[in-house]
C-alpha positions as CSV (number, residue, x, y, z in Angstrom):
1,X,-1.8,18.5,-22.2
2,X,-2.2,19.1,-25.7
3,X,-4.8,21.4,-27.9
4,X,-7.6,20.2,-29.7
5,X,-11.0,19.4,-28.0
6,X,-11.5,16.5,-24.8
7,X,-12.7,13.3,-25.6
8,X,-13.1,9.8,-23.8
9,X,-15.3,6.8,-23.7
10,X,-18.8,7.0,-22.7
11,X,-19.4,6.1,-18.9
12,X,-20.7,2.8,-18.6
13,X,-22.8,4.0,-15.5
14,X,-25.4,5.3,-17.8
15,X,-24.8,2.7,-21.0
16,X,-26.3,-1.0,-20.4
17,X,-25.1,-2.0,-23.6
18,X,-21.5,-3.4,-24.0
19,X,-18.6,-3.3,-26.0
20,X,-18.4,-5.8,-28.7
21,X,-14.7,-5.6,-30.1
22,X,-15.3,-8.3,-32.3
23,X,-16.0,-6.7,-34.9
24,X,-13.1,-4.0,-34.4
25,X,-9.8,-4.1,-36.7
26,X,-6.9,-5.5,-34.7
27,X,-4.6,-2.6,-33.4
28,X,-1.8,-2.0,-31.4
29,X,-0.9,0.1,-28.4
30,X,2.5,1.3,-29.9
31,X,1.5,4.8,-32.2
32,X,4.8,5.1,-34.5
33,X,4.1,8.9,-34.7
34,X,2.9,9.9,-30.6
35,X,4.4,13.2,-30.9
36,X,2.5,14.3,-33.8
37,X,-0.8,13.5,-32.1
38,X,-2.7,15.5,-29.6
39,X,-2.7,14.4,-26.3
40,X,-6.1,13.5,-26.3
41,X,-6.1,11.4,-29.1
42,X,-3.1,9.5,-27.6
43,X,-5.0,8.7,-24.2
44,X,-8.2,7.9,-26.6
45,X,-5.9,5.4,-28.2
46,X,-4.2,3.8,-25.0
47,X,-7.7,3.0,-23.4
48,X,-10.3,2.4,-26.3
49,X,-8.2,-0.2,-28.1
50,X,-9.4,-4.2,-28.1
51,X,-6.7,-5.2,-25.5
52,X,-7.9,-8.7,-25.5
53,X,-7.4,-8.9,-29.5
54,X,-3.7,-10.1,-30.2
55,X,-1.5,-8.1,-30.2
56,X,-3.1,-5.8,-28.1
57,X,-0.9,-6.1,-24.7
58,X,2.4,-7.4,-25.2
59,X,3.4,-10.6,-23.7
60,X,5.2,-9.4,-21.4
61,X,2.2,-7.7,-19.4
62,X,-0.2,-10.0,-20.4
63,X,0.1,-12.1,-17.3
64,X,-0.4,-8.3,-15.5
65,X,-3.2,-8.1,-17.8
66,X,-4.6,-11.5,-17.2
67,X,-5.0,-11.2,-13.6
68,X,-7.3,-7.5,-13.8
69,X,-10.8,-9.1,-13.4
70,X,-12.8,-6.0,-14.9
71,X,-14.2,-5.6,-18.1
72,X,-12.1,-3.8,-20.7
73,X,-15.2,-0.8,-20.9
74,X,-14.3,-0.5,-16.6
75,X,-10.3,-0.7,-17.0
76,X,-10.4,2.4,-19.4
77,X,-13.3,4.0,-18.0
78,X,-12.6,7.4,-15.8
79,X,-15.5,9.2,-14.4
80,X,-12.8,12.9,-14.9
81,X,-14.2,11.9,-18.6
82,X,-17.3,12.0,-17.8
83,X,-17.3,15.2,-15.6
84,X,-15.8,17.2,-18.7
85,X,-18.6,15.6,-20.5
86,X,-21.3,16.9,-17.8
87,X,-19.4,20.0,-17.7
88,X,-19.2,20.9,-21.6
89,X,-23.0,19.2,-22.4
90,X,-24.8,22.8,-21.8
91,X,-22.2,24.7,-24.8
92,X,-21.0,21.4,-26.4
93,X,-22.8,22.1,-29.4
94,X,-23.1,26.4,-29.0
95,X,-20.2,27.9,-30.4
96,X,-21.1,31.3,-29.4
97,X,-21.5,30.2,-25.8
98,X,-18.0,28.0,-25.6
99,X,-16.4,31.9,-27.3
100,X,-18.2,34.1,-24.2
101,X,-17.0,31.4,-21.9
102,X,-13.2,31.3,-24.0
103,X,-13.4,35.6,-23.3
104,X,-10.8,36.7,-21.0
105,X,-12.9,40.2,-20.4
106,X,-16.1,37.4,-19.3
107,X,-14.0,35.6,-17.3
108,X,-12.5,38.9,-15.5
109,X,-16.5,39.6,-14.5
110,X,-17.0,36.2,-13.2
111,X,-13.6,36.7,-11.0
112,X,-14.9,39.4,-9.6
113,X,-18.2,38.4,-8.6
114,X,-16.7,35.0,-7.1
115,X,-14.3,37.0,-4.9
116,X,-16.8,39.3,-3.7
117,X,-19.1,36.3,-2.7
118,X,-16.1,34.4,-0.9
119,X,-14.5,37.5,0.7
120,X,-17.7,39.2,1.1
121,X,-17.1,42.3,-0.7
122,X,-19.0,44.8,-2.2
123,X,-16.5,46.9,-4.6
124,X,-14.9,45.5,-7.4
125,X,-11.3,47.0,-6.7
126,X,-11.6,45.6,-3.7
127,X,-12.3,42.6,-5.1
128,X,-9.5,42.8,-7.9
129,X,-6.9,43.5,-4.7
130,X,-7.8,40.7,-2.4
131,X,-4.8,38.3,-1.6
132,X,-5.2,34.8,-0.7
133,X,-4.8,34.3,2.9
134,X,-2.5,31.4,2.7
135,X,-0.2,32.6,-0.4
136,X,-0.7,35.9,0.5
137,X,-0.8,36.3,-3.8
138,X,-3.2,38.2,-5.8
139,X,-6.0,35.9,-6.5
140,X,-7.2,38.0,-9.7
141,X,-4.1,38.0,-11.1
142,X,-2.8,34.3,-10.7
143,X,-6.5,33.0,-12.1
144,X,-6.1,35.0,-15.1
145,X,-2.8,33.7,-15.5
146,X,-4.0,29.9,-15.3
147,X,-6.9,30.9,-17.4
148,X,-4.7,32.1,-20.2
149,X,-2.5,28.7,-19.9
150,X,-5.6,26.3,-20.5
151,X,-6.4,26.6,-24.3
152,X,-8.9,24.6,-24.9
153,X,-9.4,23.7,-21.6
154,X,-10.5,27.7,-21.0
155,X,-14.7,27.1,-21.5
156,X,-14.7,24.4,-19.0
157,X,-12.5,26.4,-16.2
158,X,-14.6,28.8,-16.5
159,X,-18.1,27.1,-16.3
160,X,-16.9,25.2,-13.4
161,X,-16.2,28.4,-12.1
162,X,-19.8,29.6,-12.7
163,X,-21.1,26.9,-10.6
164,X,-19.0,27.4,-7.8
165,X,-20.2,30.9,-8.0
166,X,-23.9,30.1,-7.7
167,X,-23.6,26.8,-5.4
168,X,-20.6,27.0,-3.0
169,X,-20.7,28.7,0.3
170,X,-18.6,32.0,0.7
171,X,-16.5,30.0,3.4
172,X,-15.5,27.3,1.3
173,X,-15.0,29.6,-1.9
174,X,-12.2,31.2,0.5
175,X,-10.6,27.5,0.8
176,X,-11.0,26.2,-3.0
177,X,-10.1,29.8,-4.3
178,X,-7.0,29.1,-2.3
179,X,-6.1,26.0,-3.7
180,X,-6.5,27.5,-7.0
181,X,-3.9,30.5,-6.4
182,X,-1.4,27.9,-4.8
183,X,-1.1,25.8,-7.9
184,X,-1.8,28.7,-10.7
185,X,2.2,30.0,-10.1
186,X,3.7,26.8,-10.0
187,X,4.7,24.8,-13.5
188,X,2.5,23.4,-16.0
189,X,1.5,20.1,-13.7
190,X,0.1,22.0,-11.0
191,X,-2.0,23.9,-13.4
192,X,-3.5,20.7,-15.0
193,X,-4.0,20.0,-11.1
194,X,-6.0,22.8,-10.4
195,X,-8.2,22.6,-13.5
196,X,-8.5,19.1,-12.8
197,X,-9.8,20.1,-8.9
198,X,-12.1,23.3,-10.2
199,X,-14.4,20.6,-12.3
200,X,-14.1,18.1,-9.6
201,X,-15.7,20.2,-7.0
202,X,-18.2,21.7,-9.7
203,X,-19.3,18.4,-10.2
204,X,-19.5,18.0,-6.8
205,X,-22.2,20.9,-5.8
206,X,-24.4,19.9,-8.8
207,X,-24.5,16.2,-7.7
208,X,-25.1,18.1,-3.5
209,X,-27.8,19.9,-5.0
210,X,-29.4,17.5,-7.0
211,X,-29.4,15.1,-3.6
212,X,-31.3,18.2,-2.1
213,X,-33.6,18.6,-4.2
214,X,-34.6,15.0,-4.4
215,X,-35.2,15.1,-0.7
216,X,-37.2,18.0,-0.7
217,X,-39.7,16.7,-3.7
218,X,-39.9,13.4,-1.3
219,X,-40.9,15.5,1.5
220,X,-43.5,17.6,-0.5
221,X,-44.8,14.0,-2.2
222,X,-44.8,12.9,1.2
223,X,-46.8,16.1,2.7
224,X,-49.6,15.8,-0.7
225,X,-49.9,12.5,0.1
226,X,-51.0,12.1,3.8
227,X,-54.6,11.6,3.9
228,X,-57.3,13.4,5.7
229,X,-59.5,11.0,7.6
230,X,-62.2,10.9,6.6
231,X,-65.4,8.6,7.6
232,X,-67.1,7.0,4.3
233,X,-70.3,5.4,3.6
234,X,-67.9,2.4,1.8
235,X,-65.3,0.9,3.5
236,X,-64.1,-1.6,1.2
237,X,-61.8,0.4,-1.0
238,X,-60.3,1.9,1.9
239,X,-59.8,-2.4,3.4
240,X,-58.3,-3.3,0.0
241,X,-56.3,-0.2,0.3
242,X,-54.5,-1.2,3.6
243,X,-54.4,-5.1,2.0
244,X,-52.5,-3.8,-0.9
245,X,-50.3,-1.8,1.2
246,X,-49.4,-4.9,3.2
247,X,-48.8,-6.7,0.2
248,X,-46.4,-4.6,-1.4
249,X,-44.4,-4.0,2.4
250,X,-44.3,-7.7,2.0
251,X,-43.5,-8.0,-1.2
252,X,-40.4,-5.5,-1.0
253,X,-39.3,-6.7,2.3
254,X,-36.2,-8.1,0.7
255,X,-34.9,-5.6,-1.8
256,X,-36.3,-2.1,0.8
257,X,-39.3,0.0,0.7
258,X,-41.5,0.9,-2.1
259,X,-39.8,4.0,-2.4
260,X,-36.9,2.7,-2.8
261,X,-37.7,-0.6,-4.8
262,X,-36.1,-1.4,-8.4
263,X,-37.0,-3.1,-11.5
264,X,-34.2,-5.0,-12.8
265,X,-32.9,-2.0,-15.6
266,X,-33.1,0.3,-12.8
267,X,-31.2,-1.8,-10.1
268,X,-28.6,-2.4,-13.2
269,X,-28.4,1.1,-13.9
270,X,-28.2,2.2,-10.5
271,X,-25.2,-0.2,-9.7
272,X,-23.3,0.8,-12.9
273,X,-23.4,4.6,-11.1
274,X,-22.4,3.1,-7.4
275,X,-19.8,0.9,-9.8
276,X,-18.0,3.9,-11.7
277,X,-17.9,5.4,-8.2
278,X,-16.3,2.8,-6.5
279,X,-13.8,1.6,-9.5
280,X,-12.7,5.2,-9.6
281,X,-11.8,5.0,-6.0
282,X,-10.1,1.5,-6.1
283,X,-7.8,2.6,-8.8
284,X,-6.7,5.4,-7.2
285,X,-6.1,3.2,-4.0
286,X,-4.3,0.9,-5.9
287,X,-1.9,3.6,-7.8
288,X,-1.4,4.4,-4.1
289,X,-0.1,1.3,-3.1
290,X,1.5,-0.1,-6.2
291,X,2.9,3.1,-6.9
292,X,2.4,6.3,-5.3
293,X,3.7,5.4,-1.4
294,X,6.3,2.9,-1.9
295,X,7.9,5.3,-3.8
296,X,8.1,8.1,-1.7
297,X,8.6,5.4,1.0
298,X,11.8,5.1,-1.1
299,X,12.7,8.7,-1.1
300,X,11.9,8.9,2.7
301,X,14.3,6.3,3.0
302,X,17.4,7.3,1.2
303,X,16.8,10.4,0.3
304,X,16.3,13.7,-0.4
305,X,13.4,13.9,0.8
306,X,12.4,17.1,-1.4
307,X,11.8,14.1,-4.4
308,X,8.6,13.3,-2.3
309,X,6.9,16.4,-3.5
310,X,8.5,16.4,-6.7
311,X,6.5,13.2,-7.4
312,X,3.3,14.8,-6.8
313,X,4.1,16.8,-9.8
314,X,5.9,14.9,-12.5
315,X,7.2,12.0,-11.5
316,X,3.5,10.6,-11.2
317,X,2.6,11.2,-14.8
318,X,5.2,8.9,-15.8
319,X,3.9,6.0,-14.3
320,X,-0.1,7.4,-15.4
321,X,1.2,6.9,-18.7
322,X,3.0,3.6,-18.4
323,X,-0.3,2.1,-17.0
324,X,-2.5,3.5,-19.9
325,X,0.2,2.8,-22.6
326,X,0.2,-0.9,-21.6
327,X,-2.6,-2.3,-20.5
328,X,-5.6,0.3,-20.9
329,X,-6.5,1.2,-17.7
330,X,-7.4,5.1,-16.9
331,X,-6.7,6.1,-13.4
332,X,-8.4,8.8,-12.2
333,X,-5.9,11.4,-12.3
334,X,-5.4,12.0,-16.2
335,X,-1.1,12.4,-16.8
336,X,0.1,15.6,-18.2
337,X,1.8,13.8,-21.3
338,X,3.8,16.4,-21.9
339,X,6.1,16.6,-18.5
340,X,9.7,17.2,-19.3
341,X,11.0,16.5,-15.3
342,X,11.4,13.1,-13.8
343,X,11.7,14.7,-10.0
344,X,10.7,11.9,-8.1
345,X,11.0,9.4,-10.5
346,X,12.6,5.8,-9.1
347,X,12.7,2.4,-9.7
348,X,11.7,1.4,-5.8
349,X,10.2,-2.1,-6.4
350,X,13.8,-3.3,-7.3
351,X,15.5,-1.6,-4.9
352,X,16.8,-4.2,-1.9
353,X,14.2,-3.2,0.5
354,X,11.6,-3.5,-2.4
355,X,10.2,-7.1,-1.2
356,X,10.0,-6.3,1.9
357,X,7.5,-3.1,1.4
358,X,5.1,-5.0,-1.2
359,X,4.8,-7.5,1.6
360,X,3.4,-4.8,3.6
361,X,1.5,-2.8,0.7
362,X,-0.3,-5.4,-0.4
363,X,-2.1,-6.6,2.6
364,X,-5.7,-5.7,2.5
365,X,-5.8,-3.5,5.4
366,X,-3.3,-1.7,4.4
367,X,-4.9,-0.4,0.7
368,X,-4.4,2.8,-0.4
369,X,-3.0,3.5,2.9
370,X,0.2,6.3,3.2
371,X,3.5,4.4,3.6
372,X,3.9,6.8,6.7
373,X,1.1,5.0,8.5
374,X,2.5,1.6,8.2
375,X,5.5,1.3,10.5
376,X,7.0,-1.9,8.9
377,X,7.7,0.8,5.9
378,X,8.2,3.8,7.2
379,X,10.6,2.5,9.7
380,X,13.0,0.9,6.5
381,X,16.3,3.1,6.3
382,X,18.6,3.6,3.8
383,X,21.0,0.4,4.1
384,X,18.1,-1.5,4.2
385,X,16.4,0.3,1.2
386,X,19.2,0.2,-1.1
387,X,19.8,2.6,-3.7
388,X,18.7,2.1,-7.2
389,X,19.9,3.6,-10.5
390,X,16.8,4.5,-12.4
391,X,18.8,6.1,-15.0
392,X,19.6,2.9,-16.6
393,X,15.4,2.2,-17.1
394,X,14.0,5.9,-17.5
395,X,16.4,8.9,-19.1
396,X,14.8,12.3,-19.6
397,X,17.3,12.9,-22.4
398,X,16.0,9.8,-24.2
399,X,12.8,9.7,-23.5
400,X,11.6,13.5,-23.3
401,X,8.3,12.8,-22.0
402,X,5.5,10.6,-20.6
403,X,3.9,10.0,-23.8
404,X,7.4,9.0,-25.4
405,X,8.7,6.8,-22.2
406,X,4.6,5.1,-22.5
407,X,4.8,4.7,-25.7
408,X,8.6,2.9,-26.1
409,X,7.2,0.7,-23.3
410,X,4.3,0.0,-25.9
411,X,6.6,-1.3,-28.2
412,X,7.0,-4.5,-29.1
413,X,10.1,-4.4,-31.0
414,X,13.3,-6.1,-29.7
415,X,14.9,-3.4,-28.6
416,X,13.2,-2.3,-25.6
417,X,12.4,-5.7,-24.2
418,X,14.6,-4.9,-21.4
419,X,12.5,-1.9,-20.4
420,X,9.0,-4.1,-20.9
421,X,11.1,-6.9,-18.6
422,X,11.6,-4.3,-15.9
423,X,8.4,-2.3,-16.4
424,X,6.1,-6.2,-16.3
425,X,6.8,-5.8,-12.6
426,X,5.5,-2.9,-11.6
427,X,2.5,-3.6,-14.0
428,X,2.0,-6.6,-11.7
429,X,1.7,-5.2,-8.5
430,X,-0.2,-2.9,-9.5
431,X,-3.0,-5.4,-11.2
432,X,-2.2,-7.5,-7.8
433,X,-5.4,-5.2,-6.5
434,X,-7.5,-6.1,-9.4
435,X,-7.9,-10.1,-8.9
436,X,-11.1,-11.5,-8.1
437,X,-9.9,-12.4,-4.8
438,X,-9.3,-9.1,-4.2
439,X,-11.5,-6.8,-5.9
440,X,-14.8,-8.4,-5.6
441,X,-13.8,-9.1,-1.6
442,X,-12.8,-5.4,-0.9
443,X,-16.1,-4.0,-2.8
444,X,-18.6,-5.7,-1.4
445,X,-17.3,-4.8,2.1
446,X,-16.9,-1.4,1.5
447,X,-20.1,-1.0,-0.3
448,X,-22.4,-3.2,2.0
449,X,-21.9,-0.8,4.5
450,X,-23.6,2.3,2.3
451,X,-21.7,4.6,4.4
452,X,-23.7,8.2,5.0
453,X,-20.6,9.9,4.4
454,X,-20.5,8.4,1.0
455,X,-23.4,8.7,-0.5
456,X,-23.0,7.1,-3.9
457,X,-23.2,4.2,-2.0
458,X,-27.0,4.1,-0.8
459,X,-28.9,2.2,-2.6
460,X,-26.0,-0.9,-3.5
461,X,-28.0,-3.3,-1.3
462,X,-31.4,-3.4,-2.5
463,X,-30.3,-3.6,-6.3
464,X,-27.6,-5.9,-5.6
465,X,-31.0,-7.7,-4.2
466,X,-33.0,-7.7,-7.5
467,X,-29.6,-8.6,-9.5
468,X,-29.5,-11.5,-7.8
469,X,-32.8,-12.7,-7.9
470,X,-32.7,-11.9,-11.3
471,X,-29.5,-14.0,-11.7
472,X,-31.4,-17.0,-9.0
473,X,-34.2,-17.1,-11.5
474,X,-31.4,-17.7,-14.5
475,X,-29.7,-20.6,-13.0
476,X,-33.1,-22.0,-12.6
477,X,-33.2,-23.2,-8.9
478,X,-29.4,-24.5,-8.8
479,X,-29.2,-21.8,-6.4
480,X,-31.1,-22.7,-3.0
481,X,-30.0,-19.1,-1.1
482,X,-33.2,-16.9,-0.9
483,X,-31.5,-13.7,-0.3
484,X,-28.1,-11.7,-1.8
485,X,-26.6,-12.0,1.5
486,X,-27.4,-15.4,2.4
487,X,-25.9,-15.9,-1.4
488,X,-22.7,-14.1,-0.8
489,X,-21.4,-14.4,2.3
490,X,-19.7,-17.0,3.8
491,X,-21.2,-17.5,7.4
492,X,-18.7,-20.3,8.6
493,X,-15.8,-18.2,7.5
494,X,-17.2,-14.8,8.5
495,X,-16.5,-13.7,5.0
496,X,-17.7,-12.6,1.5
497,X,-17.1,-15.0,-1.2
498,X,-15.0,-13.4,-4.0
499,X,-16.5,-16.0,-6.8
500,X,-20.3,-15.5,-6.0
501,X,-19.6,-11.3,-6.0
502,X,-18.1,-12.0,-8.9
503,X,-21.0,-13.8,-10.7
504,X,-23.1,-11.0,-9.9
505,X,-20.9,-8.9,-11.5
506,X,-20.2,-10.7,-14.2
507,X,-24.1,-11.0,-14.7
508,X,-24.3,-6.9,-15.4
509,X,-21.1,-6.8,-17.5
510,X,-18.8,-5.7,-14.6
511,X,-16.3,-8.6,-14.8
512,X,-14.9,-10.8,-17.2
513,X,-15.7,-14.6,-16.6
514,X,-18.3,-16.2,-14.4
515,X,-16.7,-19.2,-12.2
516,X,-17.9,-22.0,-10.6
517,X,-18.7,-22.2,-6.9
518,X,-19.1,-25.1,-4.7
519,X,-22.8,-25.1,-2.8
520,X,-22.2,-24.9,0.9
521,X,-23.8,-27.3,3.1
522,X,-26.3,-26.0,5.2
523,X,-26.7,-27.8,8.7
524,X,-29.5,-27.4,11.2
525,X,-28.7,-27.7,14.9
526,X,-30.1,-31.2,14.9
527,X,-27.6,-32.5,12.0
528,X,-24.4,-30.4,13.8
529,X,-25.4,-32.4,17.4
530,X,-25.5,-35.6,15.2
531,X,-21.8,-35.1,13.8
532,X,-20.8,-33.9,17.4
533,X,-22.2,-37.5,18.7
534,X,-20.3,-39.4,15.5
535,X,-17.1,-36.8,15.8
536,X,-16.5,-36.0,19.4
537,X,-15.2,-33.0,20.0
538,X,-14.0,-31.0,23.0
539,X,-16.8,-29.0,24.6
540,X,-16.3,-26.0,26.6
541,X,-18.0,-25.2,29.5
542,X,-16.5,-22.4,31.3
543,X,-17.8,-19.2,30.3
544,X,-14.7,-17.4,31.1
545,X,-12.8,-19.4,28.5
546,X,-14.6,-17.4,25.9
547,X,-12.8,-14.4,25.5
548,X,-15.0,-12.2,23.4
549,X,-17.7,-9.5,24.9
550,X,-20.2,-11.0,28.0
551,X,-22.7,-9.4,26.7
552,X,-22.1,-10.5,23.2
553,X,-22.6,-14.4,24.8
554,X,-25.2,-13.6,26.4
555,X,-27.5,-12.2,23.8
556,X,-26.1,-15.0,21.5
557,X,-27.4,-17.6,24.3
558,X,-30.6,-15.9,24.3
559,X,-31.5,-16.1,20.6
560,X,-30.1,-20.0,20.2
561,X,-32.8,-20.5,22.8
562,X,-35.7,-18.2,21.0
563,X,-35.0,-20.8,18.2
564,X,-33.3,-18.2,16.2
565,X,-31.4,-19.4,13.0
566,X,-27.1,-18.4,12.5
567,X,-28.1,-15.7,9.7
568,X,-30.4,-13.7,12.1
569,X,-28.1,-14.2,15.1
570,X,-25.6,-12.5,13.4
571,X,-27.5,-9.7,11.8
572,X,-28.7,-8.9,15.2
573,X,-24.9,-8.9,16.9
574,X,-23.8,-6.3,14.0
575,X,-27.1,-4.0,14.3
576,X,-26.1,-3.7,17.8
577,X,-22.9,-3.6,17.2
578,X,-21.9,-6.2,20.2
579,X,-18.4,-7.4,18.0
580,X,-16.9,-8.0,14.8
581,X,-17.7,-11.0,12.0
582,X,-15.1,-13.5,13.9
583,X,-16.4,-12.5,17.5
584,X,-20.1,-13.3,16.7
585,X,-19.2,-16.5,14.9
586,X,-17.1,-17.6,18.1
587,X,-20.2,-16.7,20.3
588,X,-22.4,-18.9,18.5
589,X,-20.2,-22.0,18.0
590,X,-19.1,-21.5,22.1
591,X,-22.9,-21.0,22.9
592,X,-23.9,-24.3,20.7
593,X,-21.2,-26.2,22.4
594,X,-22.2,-25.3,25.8
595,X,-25.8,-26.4,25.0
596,X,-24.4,-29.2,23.5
């Protein structure tokens, strides 16, 4: 919301040097005149200020803020910042370019030419005519409409457009274009939406494209490469060749292949991308369950259940801006300050049934999930809900917008330590997903698994590898683990340890504090049959009292026997997939016992 031109922090993905607010004066997150300022500058203000500085969270949140793990340069980082800065970097500094972009008459053409691609036309009137499908509105008309509305937002809509028109698909330009015409009639949220979506997906086919274009330069390095046999006069050079070639497999047999192996500013750099990623995704998943879900779970509950869309829209943007306002931390999603409505607005964590749900929400497996898929929530009805009046924390009338009801929360005068009292709550839960426990636990599992689908992810494990050798060599041989893996998970509990992913982190400037861990003993079979023979301890012998996978037992029983050590045991189980981390560890200890 707002005029003036977009600004934002630099993304720490692509900065290895940090913040020092040392040095900065002391503010505070209360501006005394918010309506004067642009919208932009308010946001800049919210998430850029030293929030570890007194004075710069009131006390009231600072046992919310207290409990976020991350970095201050992570908590106000967005990567929607830094997509408006890859967007505007080709015209950022070319006036005439951002005015032919800013031309309504340029931006007619470009309409045009992207309907004909997606609808596969080959007239212009045709083109200027076509409905959307869904809508059944003029597309044309409506995306001149929202083009008009943006302001300064006009150059970037419309060079977002200009990349879906020379990347996208015509089939998927029929389902974006859609998207677009469903939100450009609608009020002034909706249209932030669908500006918000048009550089989301522009971003996306330049990053698709980019991917592509890597692979095929790998083939064709590959293809140059491949040598012609050839028999020479000399062998030696062609011996130290395949000696050198063994050396370096060897050599990079921990952190991958020589095409894929880092130097330690590339590994950091390469996790700070995989980071901003991830972070992005995690707050989003934790607006969801702090924020989003229970309170339409609320709505579902007592009713009407129309408020449920309405939050979508406006409601939303009230709690963006309470977030930002009061402890610094950008969600994805950037709030239209200026939102007049409070449809779908609630106060749902003090509503009766409000206990119960965050005993449900804030389970792991249950993160960013929709309230509708967990049935202990979606099951609560309205005597068990309990209605609450939200009109005594939050008044339209009073507050007149997000910026206005973020801001008084801000404040640290007297009279609005009620509000701060009520708002310290919600704060809370919401910065319940940012612990170490529960960060560092939830995105080393997720990322570990460098899911295909995602592929930001490739690439986490062999730099996590050379950060922590980097960090092994640091603590100079206090750390006997050989490997990242070995280092951070926990094989007796079948789990990662929060602390040690967080001293990684904290060695590349992800989180806040290193802590200190307690070395784990490491037994050999001999020394676990001598404390069996000093503890005795019941020893199974039935096979059918196991009740994990045959097959899974088995193969356990087979590698105990090749002499095979826990770490590879249970690498080979989860290649194979023969069960989960509990299963395997249950296999082993049942087949030890039995050869016990």
């Amino acid at each position: 919301g707002g005029g003036g031109e977009p600004g934002g922090l630099n993304p720490p993905a692509f900065n290895l040097r940090q913040g020092d607010n040392k040095n900065k004066k002391e503010k505070k997150a209360y501006i005394p005149n918010v309506n004067r300022l642009k919208s932009v500058a308010v946001r800049a203000h919210w998430t850029e200020i030293p929030r570890d500085s007194p004075g710069g969270v009131c006390k009231e949140y600072k046992t919310a803020y207290d409990m976020i793990c991350l970095q201050q340069k992570w908590i106000g980082f967005t990567k929607t910042v830094a997509i408006l800065q890859f967007i505007g970097e080709d015209f950022a500094d070319d006036t005439k370019a951002r005015l032919a972009l800013s031309d309504r008459q340029n931006f007619t053409a470009t309409i045009i030419s992207l309907i004909k691609k997606a609808y596969r036309l080959n007239k212009d009137g045709l083109a200027l005519r076509q409905k959307d499908f869904a809508t059944n509105k003029v597309i044309s008309s409506h995306l001149l409409s929202l083009f008009s509305w943006l302001n300064w937002r006009k150059p970037y809509f419309h060079y977002a457009l200009l990349f879906w028109l020379e990347k996208g698909s015509p089939d998927s330009l029929v389902a974006r274009l859609g998207e677009l015409v469903d939100r450009a009639f609608r009020c002034e949220s909706a249209k932030r939406l669908a500006f918000d979506m048009a550089l989301r997906h522009a971003f996306r086919l330049c990053k698709k494209e980019k991917k592509e274009d890597e692979k095929t330069k790998e083939k064709k390095d590959k293809s140059d490469d491949t040598p012609t046999p050839k028999k020479t006069a000399d062998s030696a050079d062609g011996n130290q060749k395949t000696e050198k070639q063994k050396a370096d497999s060897k050599s990079s047999s921990i952190i991958g292949t020589n095409e894929t192996a880092f130097t330690f500013d590339e590994a950091k750099i390469k996790l700070y991308e995989i980071m901003a990623e991830y972070i992005d995704s995690h707050k989003l998943n934790a607006f969801r369950s702090a924020f989003q879900e229970p309170n339409k779970a609320y709505w579902n509950a007592i009713g009407p259940k129309t408020q449920i869309a309405q939050y979508e829209v406006h409601a939303k943007n009230w709690h963006l801006a309470g977030i930002m306002s009061c402890i610094g931390m950008q969600v994805p999603i950037i709030p239209y300050l200026n939102d007049w409505c409070l449809g779908g607005f609630s106060t749902f964590w003090h509503a009766s049934g409000g206990f119960s749900m965050w005993n449900e929400f804030k389970k792991s497996e249950n993160f960013g999930r929709s309230f509708q898929k967990i049935k202990k929530v979606a099951s609560i009805t309205s005597p068990s809900m309990g209605r609450t009046n939200h009109w005594k924390f939050v008044n339209n009338a009073i507050c007149g917008s997000p910026r206005v009801f973020a801001n008084r929360l801000a404040n640290p005068n007297a009279t609005w330590k009620l509000w701060r009292t009520t708002w310290a709550l919600y704060l809370q839960r919401f910065a319940h997903f940012f612990t170490r426990d529960f960060f560092c636990s939830k995105a080393v599992s997720v990322l570990m698994q460098e899911n295909t689908d995602n592929p930001y992810m490739l690439g986490f494990r062999e730099s996590l590898e050379v950060i922590f050798q980097q960090y092994r060599q640091s603590k100079r041989g206090s750390i006997p683990e050989k490997t990242s893996l070995e280092y951070i998970f926990d094989a007796d509990k079948g789990l990662y340890d929060a602390d040690r992913v967080n001293n990684l982190f904290w060695f590349i400037g992800i989180t806040r504090e290193e802590v200190a861990t307690k070395p784990r003993k490491t037994t050999t079979d001999e020394g676990e049959e001598k404390k069996a023979e000093e503890k005795p301890k019941t020893i199974l012998t039935n096979k059918q009292e196991f009740k994990g996978p045959t097959a899974l037992l088995t193969k356990v029983q087979a590698m105990l026997k090749e002499g095979k050590n826990q770490m590879e045991i249970f690498k080979v189980c989860r290649t194979e997939k023969l069960g989960g981390n509990k299963e395997i560890f249950d296999a082993i200890r049942f087949a030890r016992s039995i050869t016990a």
